[in-house]
VEXNU-907891 format. One line per 5 residues: number of its first residue (from 1); for each residue x, y, z of C-alpha. Coordinates in Angstrom, 2 decimals. Example, Ala and Ser with C-alpha at 12.3 -4.5 7.8 and 13.67 -1.06 7.14 Angstrom:
! residues 2
1	12.30/-4.50/7.80 | 13.67/-1.06/7.14
//
This chain:
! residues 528
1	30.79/-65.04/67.32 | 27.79/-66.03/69.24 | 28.41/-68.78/71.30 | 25.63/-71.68/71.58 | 23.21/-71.43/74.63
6	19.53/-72.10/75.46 | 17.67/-70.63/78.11 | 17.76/-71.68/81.94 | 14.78/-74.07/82.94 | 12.32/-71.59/84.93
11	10.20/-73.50/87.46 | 7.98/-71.30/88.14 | 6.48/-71.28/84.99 | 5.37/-75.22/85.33 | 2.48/-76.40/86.79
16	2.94/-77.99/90.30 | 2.94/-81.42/88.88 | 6.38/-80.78/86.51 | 8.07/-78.82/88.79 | 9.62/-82.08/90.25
21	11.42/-83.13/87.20 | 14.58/-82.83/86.88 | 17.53/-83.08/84.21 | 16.17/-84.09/80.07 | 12.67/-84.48/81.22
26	12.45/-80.76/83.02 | 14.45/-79.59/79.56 | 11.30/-81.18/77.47 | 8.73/-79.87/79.91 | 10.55/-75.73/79.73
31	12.45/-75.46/76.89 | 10.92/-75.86/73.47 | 12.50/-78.26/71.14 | 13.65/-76.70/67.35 | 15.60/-78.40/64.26
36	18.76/-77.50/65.94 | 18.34/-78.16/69.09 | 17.10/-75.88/72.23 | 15.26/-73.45/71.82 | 18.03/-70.38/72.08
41	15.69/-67.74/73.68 | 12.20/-68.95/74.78 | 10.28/-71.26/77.59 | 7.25/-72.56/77.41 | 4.29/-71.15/79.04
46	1.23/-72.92/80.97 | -1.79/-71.78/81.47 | -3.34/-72.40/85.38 | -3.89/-75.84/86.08 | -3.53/-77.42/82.27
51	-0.12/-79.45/82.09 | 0.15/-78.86/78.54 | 1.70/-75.71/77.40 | -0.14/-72.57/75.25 | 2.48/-70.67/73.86
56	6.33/-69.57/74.41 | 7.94/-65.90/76.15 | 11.47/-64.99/76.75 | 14.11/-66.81/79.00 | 13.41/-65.50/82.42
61	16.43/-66.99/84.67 | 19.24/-66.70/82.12 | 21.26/-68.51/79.52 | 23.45/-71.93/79.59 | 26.09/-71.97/77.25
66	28.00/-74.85/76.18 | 31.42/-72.66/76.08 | 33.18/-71.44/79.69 | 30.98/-68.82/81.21 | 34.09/-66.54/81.21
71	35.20/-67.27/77.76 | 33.60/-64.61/75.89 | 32.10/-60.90/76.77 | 29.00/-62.27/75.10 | 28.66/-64.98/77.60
76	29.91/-62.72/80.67 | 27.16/-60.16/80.16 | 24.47/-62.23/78.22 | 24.57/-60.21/74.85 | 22.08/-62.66/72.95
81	18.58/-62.72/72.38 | 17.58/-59.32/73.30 | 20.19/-57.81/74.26 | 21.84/-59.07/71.08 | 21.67/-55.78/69.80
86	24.76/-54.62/72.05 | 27.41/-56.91/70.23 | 26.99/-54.65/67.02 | 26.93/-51.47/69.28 | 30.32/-52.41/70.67
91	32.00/-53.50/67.35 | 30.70/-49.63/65.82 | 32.05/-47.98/68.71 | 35.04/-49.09/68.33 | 35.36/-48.88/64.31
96	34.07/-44.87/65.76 | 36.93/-45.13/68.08 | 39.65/-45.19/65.01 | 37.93/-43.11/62.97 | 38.13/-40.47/65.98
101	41.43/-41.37/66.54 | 42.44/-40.96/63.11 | 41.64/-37.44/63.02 | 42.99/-35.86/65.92 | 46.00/-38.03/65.38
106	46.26/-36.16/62.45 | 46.00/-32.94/63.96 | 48.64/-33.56/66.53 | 51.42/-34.73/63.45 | 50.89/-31.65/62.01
111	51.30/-29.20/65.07 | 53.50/-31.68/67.51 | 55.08/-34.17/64.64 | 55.35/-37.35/64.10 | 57.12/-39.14/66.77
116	55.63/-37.47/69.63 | 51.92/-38.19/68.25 | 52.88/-41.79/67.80 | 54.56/-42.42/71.01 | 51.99/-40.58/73.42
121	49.18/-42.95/71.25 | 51.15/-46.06/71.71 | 51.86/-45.02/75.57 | 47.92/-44.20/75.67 | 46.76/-47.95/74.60
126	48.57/-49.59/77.24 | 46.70/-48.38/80.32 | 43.54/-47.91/77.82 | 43.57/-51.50/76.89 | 44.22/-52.96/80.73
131	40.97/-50.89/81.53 | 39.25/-52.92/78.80 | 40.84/-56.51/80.35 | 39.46/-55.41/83.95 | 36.31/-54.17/82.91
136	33.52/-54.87/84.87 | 30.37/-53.96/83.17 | 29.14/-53.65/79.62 | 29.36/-49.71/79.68 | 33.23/-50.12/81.19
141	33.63/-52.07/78.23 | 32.28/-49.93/75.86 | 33.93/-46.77/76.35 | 37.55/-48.42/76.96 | 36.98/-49.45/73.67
146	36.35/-46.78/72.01 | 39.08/-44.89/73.60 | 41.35/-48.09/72.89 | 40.44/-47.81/69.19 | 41.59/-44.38/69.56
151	44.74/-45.26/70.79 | 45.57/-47.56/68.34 | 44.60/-45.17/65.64 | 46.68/-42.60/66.79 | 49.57/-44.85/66.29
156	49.36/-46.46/63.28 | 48.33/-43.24/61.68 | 51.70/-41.19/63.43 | 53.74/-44.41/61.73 | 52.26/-44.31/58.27
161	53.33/-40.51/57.67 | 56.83/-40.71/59.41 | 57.44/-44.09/57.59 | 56.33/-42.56/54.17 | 58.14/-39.60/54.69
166	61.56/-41.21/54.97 | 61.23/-43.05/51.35 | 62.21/-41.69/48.21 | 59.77/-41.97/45.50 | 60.48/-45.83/43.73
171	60.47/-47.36/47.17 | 57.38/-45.62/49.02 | 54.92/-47.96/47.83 | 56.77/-51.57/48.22 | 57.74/-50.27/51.78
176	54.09/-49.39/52.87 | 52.94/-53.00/51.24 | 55.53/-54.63/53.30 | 54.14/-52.83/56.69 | 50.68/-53.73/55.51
181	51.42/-57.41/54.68 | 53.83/-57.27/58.37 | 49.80/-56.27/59.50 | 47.99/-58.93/57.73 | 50.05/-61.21/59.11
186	49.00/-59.94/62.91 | 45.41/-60.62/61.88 | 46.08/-64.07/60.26 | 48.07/-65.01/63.80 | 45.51/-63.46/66.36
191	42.94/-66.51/65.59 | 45.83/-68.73/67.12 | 46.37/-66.34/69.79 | 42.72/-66.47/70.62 | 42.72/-70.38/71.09
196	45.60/-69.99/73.29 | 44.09/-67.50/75.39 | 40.66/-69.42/75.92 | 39.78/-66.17/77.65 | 38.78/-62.73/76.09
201	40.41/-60.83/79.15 | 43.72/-62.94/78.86 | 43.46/-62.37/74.97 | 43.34/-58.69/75.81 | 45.94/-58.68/78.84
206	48.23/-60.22/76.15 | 47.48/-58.04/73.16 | 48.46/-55.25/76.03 | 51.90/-56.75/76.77 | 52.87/-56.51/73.31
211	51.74/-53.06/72.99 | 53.66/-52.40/76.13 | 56.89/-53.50/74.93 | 56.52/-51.72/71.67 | 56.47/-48.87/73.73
216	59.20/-49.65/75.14 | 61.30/-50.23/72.03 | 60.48/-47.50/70.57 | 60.99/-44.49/72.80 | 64.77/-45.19/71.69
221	65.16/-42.19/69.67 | 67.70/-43.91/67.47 | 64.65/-46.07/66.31 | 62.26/-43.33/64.95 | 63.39/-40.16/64.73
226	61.37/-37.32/63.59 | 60.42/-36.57/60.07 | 63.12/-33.98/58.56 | 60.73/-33.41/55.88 | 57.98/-31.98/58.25
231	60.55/-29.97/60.65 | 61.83/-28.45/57.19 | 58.40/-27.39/56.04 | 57.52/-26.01/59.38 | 60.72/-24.35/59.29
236	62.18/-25.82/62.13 | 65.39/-25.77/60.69 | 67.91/-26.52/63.90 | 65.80/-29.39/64.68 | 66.15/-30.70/61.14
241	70.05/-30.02/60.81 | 70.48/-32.41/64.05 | 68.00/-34.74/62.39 | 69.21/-34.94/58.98 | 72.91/-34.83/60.53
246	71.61/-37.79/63.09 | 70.70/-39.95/59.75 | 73.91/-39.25/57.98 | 75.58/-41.00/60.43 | 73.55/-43.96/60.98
251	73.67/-44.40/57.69 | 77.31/-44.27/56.80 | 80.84/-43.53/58.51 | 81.47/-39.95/58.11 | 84.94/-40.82/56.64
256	83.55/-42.61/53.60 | 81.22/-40.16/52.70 | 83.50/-37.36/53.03 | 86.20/-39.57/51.71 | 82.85/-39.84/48.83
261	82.51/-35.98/48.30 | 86.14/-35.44/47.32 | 86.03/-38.07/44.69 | 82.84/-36.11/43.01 | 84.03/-32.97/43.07
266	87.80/-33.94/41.96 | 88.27/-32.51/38.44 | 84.54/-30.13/38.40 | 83.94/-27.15/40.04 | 82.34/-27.23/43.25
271	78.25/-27.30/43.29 | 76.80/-24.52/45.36 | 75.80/-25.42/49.22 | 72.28/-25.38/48.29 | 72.44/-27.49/45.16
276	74.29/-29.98/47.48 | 71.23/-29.43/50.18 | 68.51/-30.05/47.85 | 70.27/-32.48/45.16 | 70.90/-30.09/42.46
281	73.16/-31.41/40.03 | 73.89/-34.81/41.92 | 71.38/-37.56/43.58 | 70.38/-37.48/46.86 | 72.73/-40.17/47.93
286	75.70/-38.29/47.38 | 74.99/-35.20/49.54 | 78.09/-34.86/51.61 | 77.49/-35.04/55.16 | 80.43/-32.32/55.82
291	78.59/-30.02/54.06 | 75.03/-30.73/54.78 | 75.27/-29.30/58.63 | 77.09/-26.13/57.48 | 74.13/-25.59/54.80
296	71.69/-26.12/57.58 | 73.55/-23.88/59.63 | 73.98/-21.26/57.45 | 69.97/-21.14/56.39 | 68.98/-21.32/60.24
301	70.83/-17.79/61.77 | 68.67/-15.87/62.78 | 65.87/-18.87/62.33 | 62.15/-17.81/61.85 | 59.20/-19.10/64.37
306	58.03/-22.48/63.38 | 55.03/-21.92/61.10 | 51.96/-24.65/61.80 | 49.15/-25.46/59.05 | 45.48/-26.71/60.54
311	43.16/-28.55/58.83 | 40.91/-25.43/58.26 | 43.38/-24.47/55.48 | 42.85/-26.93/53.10 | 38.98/-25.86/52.76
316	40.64/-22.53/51.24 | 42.12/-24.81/48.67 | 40.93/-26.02/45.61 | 42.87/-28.77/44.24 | 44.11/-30.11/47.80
321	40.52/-29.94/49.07 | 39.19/-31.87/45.94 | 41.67/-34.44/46.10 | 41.36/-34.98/49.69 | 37.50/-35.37/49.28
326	37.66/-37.47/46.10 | 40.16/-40.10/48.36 | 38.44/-40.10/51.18 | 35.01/-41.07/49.34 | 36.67/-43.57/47.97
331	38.22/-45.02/51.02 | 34.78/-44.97/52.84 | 32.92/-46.39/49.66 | 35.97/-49.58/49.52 | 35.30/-50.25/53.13
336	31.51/-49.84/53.64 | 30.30/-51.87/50.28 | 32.91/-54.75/51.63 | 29.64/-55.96/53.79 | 27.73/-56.65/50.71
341	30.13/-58.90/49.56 | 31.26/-60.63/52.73 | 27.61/-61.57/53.51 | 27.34/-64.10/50.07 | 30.12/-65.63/51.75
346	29.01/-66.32/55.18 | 26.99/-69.20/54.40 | 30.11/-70.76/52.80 | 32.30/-70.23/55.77 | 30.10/-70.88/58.99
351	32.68/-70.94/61.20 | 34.74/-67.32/62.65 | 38.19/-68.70/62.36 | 37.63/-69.90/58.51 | 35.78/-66.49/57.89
356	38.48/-64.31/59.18 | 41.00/-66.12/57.19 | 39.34/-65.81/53.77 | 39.16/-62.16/54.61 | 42.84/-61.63/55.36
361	43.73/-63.56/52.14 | 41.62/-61.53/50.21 | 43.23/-58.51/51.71 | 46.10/-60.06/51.45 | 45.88/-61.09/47.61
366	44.25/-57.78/47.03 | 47.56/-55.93/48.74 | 49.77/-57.99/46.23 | 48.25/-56.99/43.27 | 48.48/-53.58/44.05
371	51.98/-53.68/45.16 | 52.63/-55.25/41.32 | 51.02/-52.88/39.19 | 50.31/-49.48/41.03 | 54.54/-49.00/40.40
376	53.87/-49.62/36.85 | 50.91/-48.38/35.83 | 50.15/-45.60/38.31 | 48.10/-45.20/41.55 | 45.45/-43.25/39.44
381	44.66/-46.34/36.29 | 44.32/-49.45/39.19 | 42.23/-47.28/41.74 | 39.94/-46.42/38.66 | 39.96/-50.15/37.61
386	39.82/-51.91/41.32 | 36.18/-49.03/41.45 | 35.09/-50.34/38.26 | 35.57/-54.23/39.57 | 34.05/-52.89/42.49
391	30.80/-51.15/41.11 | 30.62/-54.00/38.86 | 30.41/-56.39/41.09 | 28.22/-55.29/43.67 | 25.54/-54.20/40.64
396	25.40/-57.53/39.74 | 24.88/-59.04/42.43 | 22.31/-56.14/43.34 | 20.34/-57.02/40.57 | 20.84/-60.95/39.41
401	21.68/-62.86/42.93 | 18.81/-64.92/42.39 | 19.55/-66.07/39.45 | 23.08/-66.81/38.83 | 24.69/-69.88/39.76
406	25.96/-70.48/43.14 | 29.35/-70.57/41.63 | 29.34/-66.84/40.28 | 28.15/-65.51/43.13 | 30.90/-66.76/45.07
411	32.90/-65.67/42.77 | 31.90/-62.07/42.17 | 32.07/-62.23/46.03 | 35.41/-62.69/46.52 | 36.43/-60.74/43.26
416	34.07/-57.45/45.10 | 36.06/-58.01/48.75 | 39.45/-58.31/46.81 | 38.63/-54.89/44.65 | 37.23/-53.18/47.84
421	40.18/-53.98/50.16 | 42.36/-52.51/47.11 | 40.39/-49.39/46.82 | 40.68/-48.65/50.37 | 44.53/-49.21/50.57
426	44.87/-47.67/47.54 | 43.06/-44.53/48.08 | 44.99/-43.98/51.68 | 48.25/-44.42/50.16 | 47.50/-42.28/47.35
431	46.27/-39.33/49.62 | 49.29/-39.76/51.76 | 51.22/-38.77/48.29 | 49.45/-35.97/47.16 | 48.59/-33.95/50.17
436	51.44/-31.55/50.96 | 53.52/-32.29/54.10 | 52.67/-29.37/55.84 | 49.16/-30.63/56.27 | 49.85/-34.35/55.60
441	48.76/-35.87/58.84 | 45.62/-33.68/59.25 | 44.70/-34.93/55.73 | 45.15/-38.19/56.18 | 43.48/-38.85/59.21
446	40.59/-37.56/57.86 | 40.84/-39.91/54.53 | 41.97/-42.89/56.99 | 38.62/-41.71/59.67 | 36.29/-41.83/56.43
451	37.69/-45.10/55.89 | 36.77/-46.58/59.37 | 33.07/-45.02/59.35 | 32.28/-46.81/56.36 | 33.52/-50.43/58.13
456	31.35/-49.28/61.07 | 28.12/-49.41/58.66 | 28.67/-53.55/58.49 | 27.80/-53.63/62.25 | 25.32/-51.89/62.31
461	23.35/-53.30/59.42 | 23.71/-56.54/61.36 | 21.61/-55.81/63.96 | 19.24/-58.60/64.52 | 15.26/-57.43/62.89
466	17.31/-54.72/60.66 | 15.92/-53.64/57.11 | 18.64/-51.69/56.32 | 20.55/-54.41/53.94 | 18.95/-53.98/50.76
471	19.38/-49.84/51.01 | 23.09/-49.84/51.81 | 23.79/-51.93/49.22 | 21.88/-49.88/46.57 | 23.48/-46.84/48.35
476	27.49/-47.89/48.18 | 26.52/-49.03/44.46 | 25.30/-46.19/43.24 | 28.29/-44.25/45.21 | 30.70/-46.58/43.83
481	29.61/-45.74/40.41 | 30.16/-41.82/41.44 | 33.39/-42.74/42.48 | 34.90/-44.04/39.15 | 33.96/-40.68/37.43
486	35.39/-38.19/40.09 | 38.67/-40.43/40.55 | 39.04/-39.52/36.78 | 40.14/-35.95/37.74 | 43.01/-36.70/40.32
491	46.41/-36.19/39.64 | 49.14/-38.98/39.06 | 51.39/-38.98/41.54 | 53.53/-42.22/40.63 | 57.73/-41.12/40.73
496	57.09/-37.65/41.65 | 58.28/-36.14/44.67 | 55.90/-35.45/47.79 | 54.69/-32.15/47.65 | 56.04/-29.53/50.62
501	53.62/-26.68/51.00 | 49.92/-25.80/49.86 | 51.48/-24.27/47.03 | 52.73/-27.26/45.53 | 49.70/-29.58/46.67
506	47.67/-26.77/44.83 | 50.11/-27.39/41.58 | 49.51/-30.68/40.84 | 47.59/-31.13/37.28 | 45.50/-34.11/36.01
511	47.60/-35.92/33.11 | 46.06/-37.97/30.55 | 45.22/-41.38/31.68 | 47.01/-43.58/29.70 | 50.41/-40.99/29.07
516	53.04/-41.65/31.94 | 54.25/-38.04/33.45 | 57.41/-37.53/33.76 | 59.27/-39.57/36.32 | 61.36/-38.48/39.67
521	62.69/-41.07/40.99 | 66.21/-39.51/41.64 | 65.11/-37.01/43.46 | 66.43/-36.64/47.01 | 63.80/-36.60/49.80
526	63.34/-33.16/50.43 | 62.56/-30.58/47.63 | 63.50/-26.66/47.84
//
């Protein structure tokens, strides 16, 4: 937020007679006087030897602002009047800096895996984001942001896959609503932590700390190990027998569940290793761990080289390609049209801390509703109806703005940033389940980096003197509008099992919209 300020009194622009006043009266005779108050960035100028003034030109000796000068980057470096432009430049570079980090994030999951990605990113934003606390110049700032965005990206994108992979199909989406909403509720508490701080380099120092001891916590391997699913369909298969073996024991004593396999197979002939491996005949909850290492052990002699995927792969595909291009349209149409919404409600909230937290509870209210009905009616029906609420929206308020009542504005405001924020987490979550494992991460972060460069089109469009409002709003419109009718071809992925290889990535099939497939909900976490 801009803080209040008026320019610095400038002497040498009086005459000699008013260039002995001092305090309101040398404020009068500088600084023109607006509705407001001050005059934010002009002085009055004089003509030679006429004590009344002819016209007005930019602050020449700086700003005074009525908040600490060390309170806020804005006031530390003067980003207002015309070098206002800079505030919007640092809040794009850093949306860039996700979107970057999002995508070679995603390259590193798929050729390093999960863990390692997310722990060298979270190790990364700790000396990335002390750079940005002891930065000393606009530029210093600038790029430690960006690379601090990058950082963070990396991290949350490494945690998304690993988390997703470890759930079996009825529980993947409540358990990525309840990280999002443990998110939200970072966002809704940072305000406080602001006002606590007073300072933006404490704020960051302390934002560091934390990211410091999550470090810390988690290079515990007991706390995140690495996804079995991925080693398995890299064919790492020693590293997934001590995995898999690892979470068998966490999980339960090895006497009960061995104690648990004689019971089953008492009075029925004994399934076949592999139909205990991959849940054949039984759930996935009653694999023995006694006989889940010797499987493992017997598929890994003589074990094959570890075979990597890249990105460039999926652009020989045809369904994995269109459904990765399909989702990540839609994520970057959910967060770039969010602006056109938000900006109907600024003049309702004038103040930052009552702005942000409309916008987390409508992310927050938009999160619930699709944790309530994307389980029941598929991923597939509510992203097609949050686009249509979308498109809707922003149409009308494209076309009749001027004259609707007040009231319906506002409300097809907050009904657009609810629908948007749901088409965004919708559309990652959805690509996360239909891309195959093997090329998962890369994928995603390519979805999730679409995602950020629409969110770094709000920025930019509020650069002070910009024209560009009107266009991207008839842009995302029309886009949204393309969006509903390719989201119509993608495949339903509610209670099926996450797809291994390209092979089954390139088998999935459109159903019919309103005719539920057939369900999977028992099956274990990894497929044959």
């Amino acid at each position: 937020a801009e803080p209040p300020h008026r320019c610095r009194p400038d002497t040498a622009l009086l005459p000699p007679p008013l260039r002995r006043l001092g305090g309101p009266a040398l404020l009068r005779a500088a600084v023109p006087r607006l509705r407001g108050g001050w005059s934010p960035c002009q002085l009055y100028r004089y003509p030679p030897g006429d004590p009344r003034p002819n016209g007005t030109g930019p602050c020449t000796r700086g700003w005074h602002y009525a908040l600490p000068a060390a309170g806020l980057r804005a006031n530390l470096w003067d980003l207002v009047c015309a070098s206002r432009w800079k505030v919007p430049l640092e809040q794009t570079t850093h949306l860039l800096g996700w979107a970057l980090g999002s995508v070679t994030a995603g390259l590193a999951c798929d050729r390093f895996g999960r863990r390692p990605t997310f722990l060298l990113a979270l190790a990364l934003a700790v000396p990335v984001g002390l750079g940005v606390a002891l930065a000393v110049n606009f530029l210093m700032v600038l790029v430690a942001r960006l690379l601090f965005g990058a950082a963070l990206a990396g991290a949350f994108l490494a945690l998304y896959v690993a988390r997703l992979e470890l759930c079996d199909p009825p529980h993947r989406l409540g358990v990525t609503m309840v990280a999002g909403f443990f998110w939200m509720a970072g966002e809704l508490l940072l305000p406080g932590l602001a006002l606590l701080c007073r300072d933006w380099r404490v704020l960051q120092g302390a934002v560091t700390m934390i990211l410091a001891l999550l470090a810390a916590c988690w290079w515990c391997p007991a706390l995140l190990l690495e996804s079995p699913r991925w080693l398995l369909a890299t064919l790492q298969l020693e590293r997934a027998r001590r995995t898999l073996q690892a979470l068998a024991e966490d999980n339960c004593p090895q006497d009960s569940l061995v104690a648990g396999a004689w019971g089953g197979l008492r009075g029925r002939s004994a399934p076949s290793p592999k139909a205990w491996l991959w849940g054949r005949g039984s759930r996935a909850g009653s694999i023995p761990a006694s006989l889940l290492p010797a499987e493992l052990e017997a598929l890994s002699e003589g074990p094959p080289p570890p075979r990597y995927h890249s990105v460039c792969e999926i652009c020989s595909t045809r369904v994995i390609w269109k459904n990765g291009v399909i989702l990540g349209f839609a994520a970057f149409i959910g967060s770039g049209i969010r602006h056109c919404f938000t900006r109907n409600l600024a003049p309702h909230l004038p103040h930052f801390f009552s702005s942000h937290l409309a916008l987390v509870g409508t992310e927050a209210a938009a999160g619930l509703f699709v944790c309530l009905t994307a389980e029941r009616f598929g991923r597939r029906a509510i992203l097609l109806l949050c686009t249509v609420l979308t498109g809707i929206s922003s149409l009308l308020l494209l076309a009749l703005t001027q004259y609707l009542l007040e009231l319906i504005v506002l409300t097809l405001s907050v009904v657009g940033t609810a629908a948007s924020h749901a088409v965004t987490m919708l559309s990652i979550f959805f690509a996360s389940e239909v891309l195959p494992t093997v090329v998962r991460g890369a994928g995603l972060g390519l979805v999730v980096g679409a995602n950020f460069v629409g969110r770094a089109a709000a920025p930019i469009t509020a650069i002070p003197n910009s024209r560009g409002f009107f266009l991207h709003h008839v842009v995302f419109a029309s886009f949204a509008i393309l969006a509903v009718l390719s989201i119509m071809s993608l495949p339903e992925s509610r209670g099926r099992g996450l797809p291994q290889s390209l092979q089954d990535g390139e088998g999935q099939r459109r159903p019919p919209l309103f005719r539920r497939p057939p369900r999977e909900d028992h099956l274990p976490l990894l497929a044959p």
